[in-house]
C-alpha positions in Angstrom: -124.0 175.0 -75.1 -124.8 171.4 -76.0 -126.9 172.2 -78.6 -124.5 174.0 -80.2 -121.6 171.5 -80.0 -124.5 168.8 -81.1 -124.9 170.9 -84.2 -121.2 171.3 -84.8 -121.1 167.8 -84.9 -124.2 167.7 -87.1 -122.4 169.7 -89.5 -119.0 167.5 -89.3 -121.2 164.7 -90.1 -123.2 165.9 -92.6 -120.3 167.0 -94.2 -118.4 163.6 -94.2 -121.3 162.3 -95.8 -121.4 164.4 -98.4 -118.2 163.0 -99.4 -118.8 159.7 -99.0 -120.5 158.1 -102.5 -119.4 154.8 -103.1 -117.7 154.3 -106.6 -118.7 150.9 -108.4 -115.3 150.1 -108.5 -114.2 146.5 -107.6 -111.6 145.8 -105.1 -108.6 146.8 -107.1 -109.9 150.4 -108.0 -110.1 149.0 -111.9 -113.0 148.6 -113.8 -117.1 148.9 -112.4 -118.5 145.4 -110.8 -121.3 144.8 -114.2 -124.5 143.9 -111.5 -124.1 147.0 -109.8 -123.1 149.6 -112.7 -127.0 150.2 -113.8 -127.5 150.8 -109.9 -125.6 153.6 -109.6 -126.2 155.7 -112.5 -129.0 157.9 -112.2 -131.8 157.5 -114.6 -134.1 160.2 -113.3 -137.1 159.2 -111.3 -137.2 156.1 -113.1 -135.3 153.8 -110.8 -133.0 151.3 -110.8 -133.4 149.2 -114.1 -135.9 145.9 -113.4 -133.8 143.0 -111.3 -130.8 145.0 -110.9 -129.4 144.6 -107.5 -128.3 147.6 -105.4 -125.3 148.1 -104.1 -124.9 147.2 -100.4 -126.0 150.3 -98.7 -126.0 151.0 -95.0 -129.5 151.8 -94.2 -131.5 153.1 -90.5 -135.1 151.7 -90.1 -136.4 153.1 -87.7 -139.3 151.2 -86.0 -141.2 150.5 -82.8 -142.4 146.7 -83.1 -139.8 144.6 -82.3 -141.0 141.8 -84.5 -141.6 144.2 -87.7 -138.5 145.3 -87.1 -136.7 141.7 -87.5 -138.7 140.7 -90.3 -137.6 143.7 -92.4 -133.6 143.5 -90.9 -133.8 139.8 -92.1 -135.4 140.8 -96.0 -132.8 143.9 -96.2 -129.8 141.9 -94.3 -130.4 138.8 -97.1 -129.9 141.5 -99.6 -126.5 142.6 -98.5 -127.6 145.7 -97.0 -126.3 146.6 -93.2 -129.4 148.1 -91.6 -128.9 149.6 -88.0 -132.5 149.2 -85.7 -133.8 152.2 -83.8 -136.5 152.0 -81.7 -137.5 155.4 -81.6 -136.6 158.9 -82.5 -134.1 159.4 -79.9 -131.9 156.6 -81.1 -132.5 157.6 -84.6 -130.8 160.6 -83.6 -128.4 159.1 -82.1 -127.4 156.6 -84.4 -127.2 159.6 -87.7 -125.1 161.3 -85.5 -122.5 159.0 -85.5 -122.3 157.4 -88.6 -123.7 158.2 -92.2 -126.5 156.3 -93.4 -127.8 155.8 -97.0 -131.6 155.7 -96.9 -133.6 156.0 -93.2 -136.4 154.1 -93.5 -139.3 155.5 -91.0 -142.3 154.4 -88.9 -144.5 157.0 -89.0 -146.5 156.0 -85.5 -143.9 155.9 -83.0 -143.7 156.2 -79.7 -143.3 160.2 -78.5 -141.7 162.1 -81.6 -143.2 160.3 -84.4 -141.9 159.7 -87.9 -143.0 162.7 -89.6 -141.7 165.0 -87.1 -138.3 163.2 -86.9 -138.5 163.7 -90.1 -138.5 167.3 -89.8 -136.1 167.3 -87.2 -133.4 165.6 -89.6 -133.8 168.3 -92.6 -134.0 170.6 -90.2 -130.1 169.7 -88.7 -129.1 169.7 -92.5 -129.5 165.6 -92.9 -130.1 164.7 -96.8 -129.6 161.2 -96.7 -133.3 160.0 -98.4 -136.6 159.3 -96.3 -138.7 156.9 -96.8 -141.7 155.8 -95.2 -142.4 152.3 -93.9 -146.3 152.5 -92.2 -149.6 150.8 -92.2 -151.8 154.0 -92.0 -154.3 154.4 -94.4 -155.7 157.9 -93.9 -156.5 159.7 -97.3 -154.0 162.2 -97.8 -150.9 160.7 -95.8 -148.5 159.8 -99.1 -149.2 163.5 -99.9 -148.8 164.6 -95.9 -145.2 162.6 -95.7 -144.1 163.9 -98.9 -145.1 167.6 -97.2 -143.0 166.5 -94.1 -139.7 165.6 -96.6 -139.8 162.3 -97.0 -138.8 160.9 -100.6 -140.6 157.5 -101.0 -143.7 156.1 -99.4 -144.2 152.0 -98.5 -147.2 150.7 -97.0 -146.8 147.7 -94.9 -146.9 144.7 -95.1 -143.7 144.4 -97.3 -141.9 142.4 -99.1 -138.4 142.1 -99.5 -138.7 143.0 -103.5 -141.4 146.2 -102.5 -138.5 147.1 -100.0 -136.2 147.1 -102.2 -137.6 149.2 -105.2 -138.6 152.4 -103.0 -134.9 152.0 -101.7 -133.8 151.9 -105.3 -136.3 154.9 -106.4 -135.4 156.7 -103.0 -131.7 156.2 -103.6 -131.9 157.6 -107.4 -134.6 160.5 -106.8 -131.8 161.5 -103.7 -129.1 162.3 -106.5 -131.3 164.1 -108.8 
């Protein structure tokens, strides 16, 4: 059935991914790059040192407004990052089935399936990658409800490129703990 060979691929995927942490070595294979070392160590869910850069990771934000959308692409893309836009759940899907991704970053009001049931849907085919939350709601509670649902970091919009970039960093930390 399709489902099944879907979740075949799934697995494949998941399973290259697993595989796939970058190293911190520089070009030749010899020696760490010094401004990314502190980024890839894991310091327990204290997050990247202060004004450390990441290391350009490939990340899916996943968001319905067009022109929220290119405002965060632009603050991410000026940060080295490679971010792939989804419009809705569907494409989210789509796109983490075909390549691995380092964080998803998540609109939680979209169109049909929203974010905290994509959410669900990803853990549930076996994705790991870290969540995290990009919304303007407000309701009491919903930090707690998307950390329920399995997300690992929460953002409340608007954002800044620097905000953006520290839950990616604590996202991208907590993930290896």
């Amino acid at each position: 059935s399709n489902a099944c060979a879907a979740e075949d691929a799934l697995a494949g995927i998941d399973h290259a991914f697993a595989g796939r942490q970058p190293t911190g070595l520089d070009d030749d294979g010899e020696g760490e790059i010094p401004e990314r070392r502190l980024a890839r160590q894991p310091v327990g869910g204290a997050g990247v040192a202060e004004g450390q850069p990441l290391p350009p990771l490939r990340l899916l934000l996943v968001e319905d407004d067009d022109t929220v959308a290119s405002v965060i692409i632009g603050l991410l893309s000026a940060r080295g990052h490679e971010v792939v836009h989804a419009a809705h759940a569907l494409a989210a899907l789509r796109e983490v089935s075909d390549a691995p991704f380092d964080v998803v970053l998540l609109d939680l009001d979209l169109p049909g399936l929203g974010g905290m049931e994509l959410a669900g849907h990803l853990r549930n085919q076996g994705y790991a990658m870290p969540l995290l939350a990009v919304t303007a709601r407000t309701d009491p509670g919903i930090e707690q409800q998307v950390r329920e649902a399995g997300f690992q970091g929460f953002l409340r919009k608007p954002v800044t490129g620097d905000l953006l970039e520290q839950a990616i960093a604590r996202v991208v930390v907590e993930g290896r703990g």
